[in-house]
N, C-alpha and C positions, 0 to 999 in steps of 0.2 A: 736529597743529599744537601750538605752543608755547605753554600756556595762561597768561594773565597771573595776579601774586596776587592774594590776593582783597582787600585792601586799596585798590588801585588801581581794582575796579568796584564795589566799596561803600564809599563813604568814612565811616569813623567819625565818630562826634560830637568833638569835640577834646577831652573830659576825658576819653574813652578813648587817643584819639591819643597826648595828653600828658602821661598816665599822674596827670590829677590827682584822679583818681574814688578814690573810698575804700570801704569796703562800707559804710557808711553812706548812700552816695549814695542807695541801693537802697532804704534803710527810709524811707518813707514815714510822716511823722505829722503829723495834721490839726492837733494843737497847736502846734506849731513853724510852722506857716502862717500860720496863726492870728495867732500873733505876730511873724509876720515872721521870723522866724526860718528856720535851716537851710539844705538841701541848696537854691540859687538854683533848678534847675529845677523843683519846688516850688509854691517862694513866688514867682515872675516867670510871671504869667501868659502871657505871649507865649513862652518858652520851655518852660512845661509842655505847650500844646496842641501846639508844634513835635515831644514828641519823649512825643506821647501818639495812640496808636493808637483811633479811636475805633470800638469792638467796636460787635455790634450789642444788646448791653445797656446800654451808655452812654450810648448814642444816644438809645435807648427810655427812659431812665432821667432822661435831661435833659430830651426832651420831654415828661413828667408833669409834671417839678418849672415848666417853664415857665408848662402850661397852669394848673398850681394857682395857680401866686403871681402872674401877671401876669392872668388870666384867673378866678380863682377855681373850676376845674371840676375835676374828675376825682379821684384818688387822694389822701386826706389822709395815710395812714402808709405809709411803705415799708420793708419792712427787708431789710437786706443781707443774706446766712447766705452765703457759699461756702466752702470749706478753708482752715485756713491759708495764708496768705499767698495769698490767690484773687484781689487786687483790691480789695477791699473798701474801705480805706483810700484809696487813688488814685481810687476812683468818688465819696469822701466831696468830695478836694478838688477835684476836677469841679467837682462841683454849690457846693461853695464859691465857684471862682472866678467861675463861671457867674452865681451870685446876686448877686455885688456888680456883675457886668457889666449884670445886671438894673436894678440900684439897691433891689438887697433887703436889707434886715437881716439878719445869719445868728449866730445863736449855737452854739456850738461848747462840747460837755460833751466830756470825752474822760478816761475813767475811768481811764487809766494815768496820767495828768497830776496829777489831783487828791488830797491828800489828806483823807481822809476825814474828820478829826477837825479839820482846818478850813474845807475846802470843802465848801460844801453845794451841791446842785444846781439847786435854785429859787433861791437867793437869786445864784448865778452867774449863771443866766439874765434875770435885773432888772440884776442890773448891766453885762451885756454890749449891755442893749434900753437904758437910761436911764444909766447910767453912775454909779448908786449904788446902795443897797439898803434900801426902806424897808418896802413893800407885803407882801414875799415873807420877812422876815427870820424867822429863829429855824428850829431843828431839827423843826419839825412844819411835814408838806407843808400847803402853804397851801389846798388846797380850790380846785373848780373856779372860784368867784364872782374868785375873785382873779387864777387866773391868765388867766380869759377877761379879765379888764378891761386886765392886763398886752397880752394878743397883740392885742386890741382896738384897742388903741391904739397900737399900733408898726408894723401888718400894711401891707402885706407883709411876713411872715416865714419867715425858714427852719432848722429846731433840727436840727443836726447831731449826733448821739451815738454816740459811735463806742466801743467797748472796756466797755458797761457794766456787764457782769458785775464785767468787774476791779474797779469800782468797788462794786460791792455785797458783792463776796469782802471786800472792807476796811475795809466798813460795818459788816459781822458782826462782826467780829474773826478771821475764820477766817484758822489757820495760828498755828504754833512762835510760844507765848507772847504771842499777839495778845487783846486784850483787846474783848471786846464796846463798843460807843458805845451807851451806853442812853439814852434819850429817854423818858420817865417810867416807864411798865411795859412800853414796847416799847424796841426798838433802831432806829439809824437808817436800817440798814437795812430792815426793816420800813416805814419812814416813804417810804423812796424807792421802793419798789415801791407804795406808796400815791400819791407825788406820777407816776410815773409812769403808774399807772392813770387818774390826774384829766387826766394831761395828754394822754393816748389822748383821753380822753373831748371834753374842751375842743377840741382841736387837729379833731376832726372837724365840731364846728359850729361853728368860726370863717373867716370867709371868707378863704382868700388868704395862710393858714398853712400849712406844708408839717411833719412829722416826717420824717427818715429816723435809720432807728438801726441797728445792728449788731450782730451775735450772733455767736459765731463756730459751724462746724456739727460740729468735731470733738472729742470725750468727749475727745480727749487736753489739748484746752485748757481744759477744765473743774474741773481743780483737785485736787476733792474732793466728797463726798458732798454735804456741805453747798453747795459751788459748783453742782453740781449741780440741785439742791433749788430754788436760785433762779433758774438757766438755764432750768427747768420753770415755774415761776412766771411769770418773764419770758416766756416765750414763751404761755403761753396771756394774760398780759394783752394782748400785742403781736394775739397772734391773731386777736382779735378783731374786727381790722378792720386788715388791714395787704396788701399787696403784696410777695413775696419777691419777688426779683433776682438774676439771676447775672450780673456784670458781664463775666464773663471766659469763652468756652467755649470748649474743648478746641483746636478748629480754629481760633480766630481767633490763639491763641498762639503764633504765627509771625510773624503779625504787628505783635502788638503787642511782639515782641523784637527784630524788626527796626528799627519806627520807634524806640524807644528808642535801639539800639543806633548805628544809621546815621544819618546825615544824608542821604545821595542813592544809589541804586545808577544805574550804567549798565545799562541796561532791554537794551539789543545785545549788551552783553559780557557780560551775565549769561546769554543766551539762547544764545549760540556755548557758553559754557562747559556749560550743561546739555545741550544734544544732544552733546557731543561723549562727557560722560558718560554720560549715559542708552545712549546708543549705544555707549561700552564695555562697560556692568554685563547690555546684553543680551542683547552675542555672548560674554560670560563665563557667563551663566546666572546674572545676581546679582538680577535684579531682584526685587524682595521679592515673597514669596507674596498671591495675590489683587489684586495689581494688577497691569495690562500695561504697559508702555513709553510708552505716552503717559497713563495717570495719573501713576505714578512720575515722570514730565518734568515734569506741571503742581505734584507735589507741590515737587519738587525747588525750581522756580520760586521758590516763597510762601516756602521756609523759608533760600535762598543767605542768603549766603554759607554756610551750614551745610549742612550734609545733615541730610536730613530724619531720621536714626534719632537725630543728636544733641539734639536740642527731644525727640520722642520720649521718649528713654532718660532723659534728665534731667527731665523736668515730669510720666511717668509711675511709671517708676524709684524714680527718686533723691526726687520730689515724694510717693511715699509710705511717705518712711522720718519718723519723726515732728520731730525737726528741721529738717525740709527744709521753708520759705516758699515754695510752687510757684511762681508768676510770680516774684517778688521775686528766689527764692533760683537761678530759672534766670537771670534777668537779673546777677544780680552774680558767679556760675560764667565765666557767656558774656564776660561783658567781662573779665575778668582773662586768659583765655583768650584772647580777641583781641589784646588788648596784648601779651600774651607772644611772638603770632604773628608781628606788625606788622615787614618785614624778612625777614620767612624766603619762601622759593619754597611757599609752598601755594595751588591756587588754589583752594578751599575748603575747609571744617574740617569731617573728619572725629572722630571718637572718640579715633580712633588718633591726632591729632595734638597731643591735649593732653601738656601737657610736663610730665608731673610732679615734674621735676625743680625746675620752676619755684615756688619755698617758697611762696609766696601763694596759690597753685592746691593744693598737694598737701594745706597748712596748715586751707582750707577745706573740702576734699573728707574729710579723716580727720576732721575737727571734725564732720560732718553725719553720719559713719558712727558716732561717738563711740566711739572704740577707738583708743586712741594708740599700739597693736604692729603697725597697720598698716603704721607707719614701717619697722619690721622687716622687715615682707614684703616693700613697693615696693624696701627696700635690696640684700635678697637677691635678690630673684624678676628684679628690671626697672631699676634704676638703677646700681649700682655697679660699676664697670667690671668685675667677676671673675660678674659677674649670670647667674644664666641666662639671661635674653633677650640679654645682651649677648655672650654664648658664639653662640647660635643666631645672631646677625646676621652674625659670623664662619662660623658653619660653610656657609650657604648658600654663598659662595664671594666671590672679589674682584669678580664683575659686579654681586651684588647687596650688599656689603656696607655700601657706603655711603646704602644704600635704608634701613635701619637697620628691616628688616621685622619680627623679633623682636621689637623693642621695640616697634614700633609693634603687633602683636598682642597682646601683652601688657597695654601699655593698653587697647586697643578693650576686652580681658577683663574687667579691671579696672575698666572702668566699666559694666559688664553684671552686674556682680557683685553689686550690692547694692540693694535692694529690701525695703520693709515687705509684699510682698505674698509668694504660695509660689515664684513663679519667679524665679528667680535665675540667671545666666549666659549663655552666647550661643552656638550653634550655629557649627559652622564656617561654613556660609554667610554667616550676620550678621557675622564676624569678616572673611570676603573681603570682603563690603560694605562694613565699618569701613577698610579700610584701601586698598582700590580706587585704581590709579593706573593713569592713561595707557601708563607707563613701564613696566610688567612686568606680565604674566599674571595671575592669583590664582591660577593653580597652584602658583607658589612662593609662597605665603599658606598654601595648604594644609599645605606642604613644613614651613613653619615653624612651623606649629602641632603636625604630628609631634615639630619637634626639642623644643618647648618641653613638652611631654610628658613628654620624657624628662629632660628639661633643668631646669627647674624645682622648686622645694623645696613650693609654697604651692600650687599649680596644681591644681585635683582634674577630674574628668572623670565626670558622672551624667547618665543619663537624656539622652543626648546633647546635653547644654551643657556648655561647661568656666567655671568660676566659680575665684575665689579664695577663702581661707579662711586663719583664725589658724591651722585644724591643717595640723602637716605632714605630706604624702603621703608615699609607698611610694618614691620617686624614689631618695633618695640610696641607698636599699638596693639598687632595681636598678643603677642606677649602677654600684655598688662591684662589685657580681657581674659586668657587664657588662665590667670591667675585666677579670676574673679570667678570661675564656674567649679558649681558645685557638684557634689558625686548625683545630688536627685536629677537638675536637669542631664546627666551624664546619663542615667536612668531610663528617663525620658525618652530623650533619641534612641534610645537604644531597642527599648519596647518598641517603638513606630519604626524604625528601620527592620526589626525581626517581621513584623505586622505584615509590611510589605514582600516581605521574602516569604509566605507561609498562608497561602490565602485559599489553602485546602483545595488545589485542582489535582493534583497528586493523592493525597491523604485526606480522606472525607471529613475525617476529625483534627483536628491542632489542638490541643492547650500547652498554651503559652507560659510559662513559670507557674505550673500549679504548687501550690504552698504544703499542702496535704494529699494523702492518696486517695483521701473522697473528692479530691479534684477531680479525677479520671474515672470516669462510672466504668460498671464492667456491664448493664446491659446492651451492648452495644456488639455485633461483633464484628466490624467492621474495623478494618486498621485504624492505628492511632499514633498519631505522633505526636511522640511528649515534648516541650520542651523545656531544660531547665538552667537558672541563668549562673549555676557554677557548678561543677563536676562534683557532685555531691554524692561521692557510692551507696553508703547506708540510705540515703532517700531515694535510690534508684530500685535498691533491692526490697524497701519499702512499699512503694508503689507498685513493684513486680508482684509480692504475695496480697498486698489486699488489696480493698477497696475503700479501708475504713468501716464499713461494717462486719467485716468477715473476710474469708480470704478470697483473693481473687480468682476467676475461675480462666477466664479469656486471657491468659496470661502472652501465647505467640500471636496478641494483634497491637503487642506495645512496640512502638519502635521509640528510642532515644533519643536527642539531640544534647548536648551537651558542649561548652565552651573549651578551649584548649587554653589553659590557665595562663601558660608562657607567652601569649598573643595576648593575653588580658590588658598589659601598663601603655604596650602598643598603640592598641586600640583606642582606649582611654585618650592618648595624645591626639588619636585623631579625631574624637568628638568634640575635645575641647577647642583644639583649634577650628573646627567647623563654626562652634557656636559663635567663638571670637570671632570669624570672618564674619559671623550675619547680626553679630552687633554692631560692626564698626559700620557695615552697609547700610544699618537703620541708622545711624548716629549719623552718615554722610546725607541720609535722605533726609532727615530732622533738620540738618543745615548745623549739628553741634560739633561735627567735626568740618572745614575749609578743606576741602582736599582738589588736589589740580585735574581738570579730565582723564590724565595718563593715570592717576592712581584712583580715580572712584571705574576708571577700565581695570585696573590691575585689581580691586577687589573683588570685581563681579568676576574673573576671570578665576580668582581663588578659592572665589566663595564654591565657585562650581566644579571647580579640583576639590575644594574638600568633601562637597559633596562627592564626589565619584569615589574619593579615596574611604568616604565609611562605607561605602557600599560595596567595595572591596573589601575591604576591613571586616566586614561584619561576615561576609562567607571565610575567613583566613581563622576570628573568634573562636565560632560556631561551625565546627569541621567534623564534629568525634561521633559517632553513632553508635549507639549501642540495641544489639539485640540480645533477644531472651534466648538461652541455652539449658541444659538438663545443669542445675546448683548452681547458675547465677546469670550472668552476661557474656557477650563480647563483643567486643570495640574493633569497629572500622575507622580510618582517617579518608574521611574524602579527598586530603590533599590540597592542595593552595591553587585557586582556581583562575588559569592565566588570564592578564589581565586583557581589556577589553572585551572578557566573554560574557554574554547577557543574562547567563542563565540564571534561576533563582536559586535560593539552599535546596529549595525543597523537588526542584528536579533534579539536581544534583544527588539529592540524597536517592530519589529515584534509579536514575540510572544506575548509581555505585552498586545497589541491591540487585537490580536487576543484573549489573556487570558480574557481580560475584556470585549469582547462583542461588540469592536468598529471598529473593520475593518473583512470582511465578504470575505471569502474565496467561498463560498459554501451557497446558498440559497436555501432554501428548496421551492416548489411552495406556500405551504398554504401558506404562511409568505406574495405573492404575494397575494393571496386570499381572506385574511383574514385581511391586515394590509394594503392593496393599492385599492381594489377594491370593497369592502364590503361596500353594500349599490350605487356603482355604477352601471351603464350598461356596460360602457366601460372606458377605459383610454389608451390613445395614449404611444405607448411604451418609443419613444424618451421623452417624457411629463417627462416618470415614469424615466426613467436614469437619466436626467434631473437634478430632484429634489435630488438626490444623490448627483450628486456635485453639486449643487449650496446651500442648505439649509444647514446651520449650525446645526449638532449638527446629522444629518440623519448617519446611519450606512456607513463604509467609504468601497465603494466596490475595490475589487485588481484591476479588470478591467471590462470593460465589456461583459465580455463573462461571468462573476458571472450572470448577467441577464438574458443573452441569453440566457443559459444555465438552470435557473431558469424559464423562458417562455417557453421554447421549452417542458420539462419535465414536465410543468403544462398541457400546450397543450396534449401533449401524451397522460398523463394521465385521462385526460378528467375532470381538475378542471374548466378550461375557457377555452376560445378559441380564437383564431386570428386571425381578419381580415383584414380589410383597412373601409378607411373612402372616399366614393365618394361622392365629394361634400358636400351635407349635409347627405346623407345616410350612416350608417353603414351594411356592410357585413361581413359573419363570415365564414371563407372559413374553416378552422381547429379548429376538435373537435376529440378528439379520438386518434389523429393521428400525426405523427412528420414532423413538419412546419418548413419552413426556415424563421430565425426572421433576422431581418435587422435593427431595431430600425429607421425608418425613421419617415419622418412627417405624411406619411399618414397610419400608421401601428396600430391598437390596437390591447387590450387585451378585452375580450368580457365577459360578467360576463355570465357564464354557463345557467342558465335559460334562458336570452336574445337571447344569441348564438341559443337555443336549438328552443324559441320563431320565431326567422330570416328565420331559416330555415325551419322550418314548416309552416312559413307563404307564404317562397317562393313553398314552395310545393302544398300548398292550392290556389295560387295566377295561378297555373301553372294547377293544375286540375278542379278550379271551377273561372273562372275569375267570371261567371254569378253571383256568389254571393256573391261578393265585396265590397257589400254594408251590408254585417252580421256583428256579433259583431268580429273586429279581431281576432286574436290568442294573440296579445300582449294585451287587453283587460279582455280577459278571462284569462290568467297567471296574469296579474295585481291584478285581484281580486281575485284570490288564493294565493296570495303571501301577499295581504291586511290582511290574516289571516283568515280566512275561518275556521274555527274546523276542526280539523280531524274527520271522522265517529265514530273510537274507541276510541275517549276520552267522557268522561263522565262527567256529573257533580257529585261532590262529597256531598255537600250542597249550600244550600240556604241562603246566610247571605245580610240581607238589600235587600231582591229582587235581588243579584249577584252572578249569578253562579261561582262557580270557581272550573276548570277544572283540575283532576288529569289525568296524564297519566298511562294508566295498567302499570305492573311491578315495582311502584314505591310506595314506604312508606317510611312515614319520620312525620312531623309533622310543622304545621303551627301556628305562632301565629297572634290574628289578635286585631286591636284597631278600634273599632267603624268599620267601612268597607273599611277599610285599610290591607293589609296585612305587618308589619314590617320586620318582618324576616322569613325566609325560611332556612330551612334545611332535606334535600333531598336525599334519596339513590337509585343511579341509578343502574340497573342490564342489561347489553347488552347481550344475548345470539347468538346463531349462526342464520344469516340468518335474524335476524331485519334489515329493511331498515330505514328509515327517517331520516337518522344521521344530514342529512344537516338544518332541521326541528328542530333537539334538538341542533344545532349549532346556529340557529337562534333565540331557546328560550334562551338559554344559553346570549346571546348578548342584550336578554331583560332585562337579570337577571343584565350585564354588564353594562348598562345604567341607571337604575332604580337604585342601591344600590352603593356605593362608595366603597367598598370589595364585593369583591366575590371569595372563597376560592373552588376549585375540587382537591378532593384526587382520582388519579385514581391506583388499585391495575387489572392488568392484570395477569391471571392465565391459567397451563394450554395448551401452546404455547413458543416457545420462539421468541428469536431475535439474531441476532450476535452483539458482540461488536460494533462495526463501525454501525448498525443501531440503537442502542440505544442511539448513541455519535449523532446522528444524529438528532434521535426524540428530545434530549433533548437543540440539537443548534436549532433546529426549533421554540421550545416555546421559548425562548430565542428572537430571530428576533421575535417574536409576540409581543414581549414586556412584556409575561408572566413571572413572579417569579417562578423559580423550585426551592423546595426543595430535591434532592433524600434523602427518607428515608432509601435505603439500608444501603447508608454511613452511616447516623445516628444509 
């Protein structure tokens, strides 16, 4: 179905909608609140809880600061510490707004705001409780007596201090020409981690006063040695009696980007859209490793209108490169991102759909990378219409061109690409995932991350992820070479790579692109396989009837090979680029090309992917097989051969024949008995090999010892027999017993009655010449075998004057039209020691000529078999030309 955008089942907040949010909206500060000031969602309490997520640390976090100030119990100091940009700020004006809903006092120090050399921090705090400054005044912290009498008397209270380090870095003087603030033989700062220890102290035995302060947890926001110094200081005074909090955890970060970002999802239309996804990234094989289809659904759920790798990639990512404000700085990515969308057909935002074309989004994304040649890259690599992605969106063809897949790879790449941590890059899978649409495969995702390979200037490929990078790859050199190769060396490889695939351990004979059909002699009659280097039917059917001198006679020991046309231009790209890799490798060994150790590794490393990829390529070419049938061919596909498998074409082509039923390893005798002689006396054994190679379309035997070896073992067994043929007479010299077969002219196979008939007659010929003249033995077998009744059959009734004969042990039932019988259905029971089988084989064969189906379920019980005899019974009925069902499997 036609999935709606995603704008229509998550409805933005309208300063996204209306494009009036600015990246500021994002930064958060408790001072601008404070005074009313700023971003309105904010400073408007009814609109900050509207489009404020409340985690389960916030939660925890508001009900202390409750039970302290209105209740006087529990935790006196709390302090903040998560990552940059964690939350921290946004947890501060919580508890802000919370407190004045309370009817609590809240004073607010905020170290970025202040400056030092005229703000002091106790004397702030009296003027923000009383509204002037008398008690607390002067650069020396006032001591506990004063500021207990301060919270004393103003409590309930709540001291909000947010950014204090920053405030003590400037108390120092530290940094470029900053001057210390000395306070008699101390500085002021000194004096503030003094007032702050008093006010640790004070704040825990005053009732119904709350601290919460802030520290941020990462060395990168610490300055300097000397920042440092007091970050350590700070924190063991805080230590000593404090509560850490993490406002913000990993998993609730979905949420809290949501409510931000949206005002309502449709909770139905979001639910249609994730099964219908979930349910394509399954039957593609995308779903991410270590989760099954119904976690990935519930994840998918929590993170819409986004897909889950995007929060992911950016809050894990991009949130540990050291500019990057993790919540903050995904929130204000994500909304530009949105806006940019707002109008386009996406029914969710993937990776791949960010538009880096769009200057506010690409402006911010290279400002957090902090490298301004990135501009460079996305020009070259992904945006300007001559781009390599935009080559690659063209080369997939006109059905996918306007999918604009290239490009869209490209991005997912590019935002995979950068990380403060070691991995860097995305897997082809994660890049099908990034770009995952209803509308086409990920097989052509894979297709294009090939061309972009090749295609690409910035594009590197390690350790199986492809990332981008300021250096430029090996590309435009293969490129150039790539250009420079001709269809004959394309020829060339192609011949020697067949060569190796085809080295006749399978098929005694190969020829390899014969030109003409006197390529392929017909004295031979051993299997042959042709091969020919473009699907050429009139030359197939060519070589079928002759040999170039006359027609051909051995017509079923030709087997085909032939190219698969559509895999043809494929292919070709991958020879060329092969060849270019092992130019540029001799041009590196020559010393004519300088190339750095990382890239004379990166070519030997390609040279041997492209080697592997023709040697893939060349089984995916050369797939189509054709055999001989009764007026012309028919074509198998061996099918696209998974990669890493070793096999060659030419076992490949083996097996497939053997899988299907068409080349015969192994004959079982009934198959000879049953399928060549049945209803004959005899047949001439060279007659019967004969007709194997020469009839199109007859089972294609390895050699001939499959026969011999099928004769001999019927012999043995005493299904026929084998004699010769003198003159016009036939003799049956074996029956029982193991014959030497030879396949000549004068050699048959003797149908077991007849044999049995021969012999008896020569027996009878030998003890009674005198009466010669009686009815033979072959006379008297004639008219037992005309059908005679058996003694123990019965008639069952009488219909129209027509007996009809049930055999004991069988019930079943009959339906009949006027004295006809239509159909029959029959339950046979064999017990131990019944003889006639060859009797109910021959009713059986009545049943086979009389009715156009005839369906035998046989269940044997009771006994068993070994694997290899049951692989055996079921390749027997098989060569009978019977349909097996096993119902095990079923």
């Amino acid at each position: 179905m036609a999935l709606k955008p995603f704008y229509q089942i998550a409805i933005p907040h309208d300063d996204i909608r209306e494009g009036r949010f600015t990246l500021d909206t994002f930064a958060a500060d408790l001072w601008s609140v404070y005074q009313n000031k700023g971003p309105e969602e904010y400073r408007n309490p009814k609109l900050f809880w509207e489009r404020t997520y409340i985690t389960k640390g916030l939660s925890q976090l508001l009900e202390i600061a409750k039970r302290r100030l209105l209740e006087g119990v529990g935790d006196a100091i709390i302090q903040l510490q998560t990552p940059f940009g964690g939350g921290k700020t946004h947890s501060l004006i919580a508890l802000y707004h919370k407190a004045r809903e309370w009817n609590v006092k809240v004073v607010v120090l905020d170290g970025t705001a202040f400056d030092a050399k005229e703000d002091i921090l106790w004397e702030e705090l009296e003027r923000q409780l009383t509204g002037k400054v008398e008690l607390l005044k002067g650069m020396t912290s006032p001591g506990k007596k004063k500021l207990s009498k301060i919270l004393e008397e103003n409590a309930p209270v709540l001291i909000l201090i947010d950014e204090l380090l920053e405030y003590m870095v400037k108390a120092a003087g530290v940094g470029t020409g900053a001057v210390d603030i000395k306070v008699g033989e101390t500085t002021l700062a000194d004096q503030t981690l003094a007032f702050i220890h008093e006010l640790t102290e004070v704040v825990k035995t005053t009732d119904r006063v709350l601290l919460v302060m802030t520290l941020p947890s990462s060395i990168l926001e610490h300055y300097s040695e000397k920042a440092e110094e007091y970050f350590q200081k700070l924190q063991k005074i805080a230590g000593r009696s404090h509560k850490v909090f993490t406002p913000v955890q990993e998993e609730e970060v979905y949420d809290v980007i949501r409510t931000r970002l949206f005002k309502r999802i449709d909770e139905a239309e979001m639910e249609a859209v994730a099964k219908e996804i979930v349910d394509y990234l399954e039957k593609e094989n995308l779903i991410p490793e270590g989760l099954n289809a119904y976690q990935y659904r519930q994840k998918f759920l929590r993170s819409y209108p986004f897909q889950p790798e995007v929060i992911d990639v950016l809050y894990q990512r991009w949130g540990s490169l050291p500019k990057f404000q993790r919540t903050r700085g995904v929130l204000r990515l994500l909304s530009i991102v949105v806006r940019s969308l707002l109008g386009k057909d996406v029914p969710f935002i993937r990776l791949s759909d960010f538009d880096l074309s769009f200057k506010m989004l690409r402006d911010e994304l290279i400002d957090i990378v902090g490298e301004s040649r990135y501009y460079s890259v996305l020009d070259a690599d992904i945006l300007s219409p001559n781009s390599g992605a935009k080559k690659v969106d063209r080369m997939l063809g006109e059905s996918y061109e306007h999918y604009r897949i290239g490009t869209r790879a490209a991005t997912a790449i590019f935002m995979y690409s950068f990380s403060g941590g070691e991995v860097n890059g995305a897997t082809t899978k994660e890049i099908k995932l990034s770009c995952a649409d209803l509308r086409y495969s990920s097989s052509i995702v894979g297709d294009a991350i090939l061309y972009l390979k090749d295609n690409l200037l910035y594009l590197h490929y390690r350790n199986g992820r492809y990332f981008f990078s300021l250096e430029p790859n090996l590309n435009k050199l293969v490129v150039d070479e790539m250009n420079n190769i001709g269809d004959e060396e394309i020829r060339e490889v192609e011949y020697e790579l067949l060569k190796g695939q085809l080295k006749g351990r399978y098929f005694k004979k190969v020829y390899l692109w014969p030109s003409k059909p006197s390529d392929v002699p017909d004295n031979d009659p051993s299997l042959k396989l042709v091969v020919l280097r473009e699907y050429d039917k009139d030359k197939v059917l060519q070589i079928l009837q002759s040999y170039g001198e006359g027609e051909r006679v051995h017509k079923n020991t030709l087997i085909f090979l032939v190219p698969r046309e559509t895999e043809r231009a494929t292919f070709n790209r991958f020879i060329r680029r092969y060849l270019a890799w092992k130019v540029i490798e001799d041009k590196a060994k020559k010393g004519i090309l300088n190339l750095t150790p990382e890239q004379r590794e990166d070519v030997k490393e390609n040279l041997k992917r492209a080697r592997d990829d023709i040697l893939q390529k060349i089984s995916e070419l050369y797939r189509l097989v054709l055999l001989p049938k009764s007026g012309g061919y028919e074509e198998l596909d061996l099918g696209m051969k998974p990669v890493g498998v070793k096999k060659t074409i030419e076992e490949l082509i083996y097996e497939k024949l053997k899988e299907e039923g068409k080349l015969v390893e192994k004959m079982a005798p009934v198959v000879i008995e049953m399928k060549y002689l049945d209803g004959k006396k005899y047949i001439p054994t060279k007659a019967l090999y004969e007709s194997f190679l020469k009839t199109p379309g007859m089972p294609l035997l390895k050699s001939e010892s499959v026969l011999i070896d099928a004769i001999r073992q019927g012999v043995s067994e005493g299904r026929f027999g084998l004699g010769y043929l003198i003159g016009e007479e036939v003799t049956c010299e074996y029956l029982g017993e193991k014959p030497t077969v030879t396949l000549d002219e004068k050699e048959v196979i003797v149908n077991r009655k007849y044999c049995e008939e021969l012999r008896a007659r020569a027996k009878a010929e030998a003890e009674a010449e005198a009466e010669a003249q009686a009815i033979t033995q072959e006379e008297a077998t004639a008219e037992s075998i005309a059908g005679a009744p058996r003694e123990e059959w019965k008639p069952s009734a009488v219909r129209d004057k027509q007996a009809v004969l049930v055999p004991p042990e069988t019930k079943g039932r009959e339906e009949v039209v006027g004295s006809q019988v239509k159909s029959i259905h029959l339950h046979l029971t064999l017990g131990p020691g019944i003889g006639g089988l060859r009797d109910i084989l021959r009713a059986l064969n009545l049943l086979k000529n009389k009715f156009e189906r005839v369906t035998i379920e046989i269940r044997a019980e009771k006994g068993s078999l070994s694997q290899t005899e049951y692989e055996n019974l079921l390749e027997t009925f098989r060569q009978l030309g019977i349909e097996v069902k096993d119902l095990n499997e079923a």
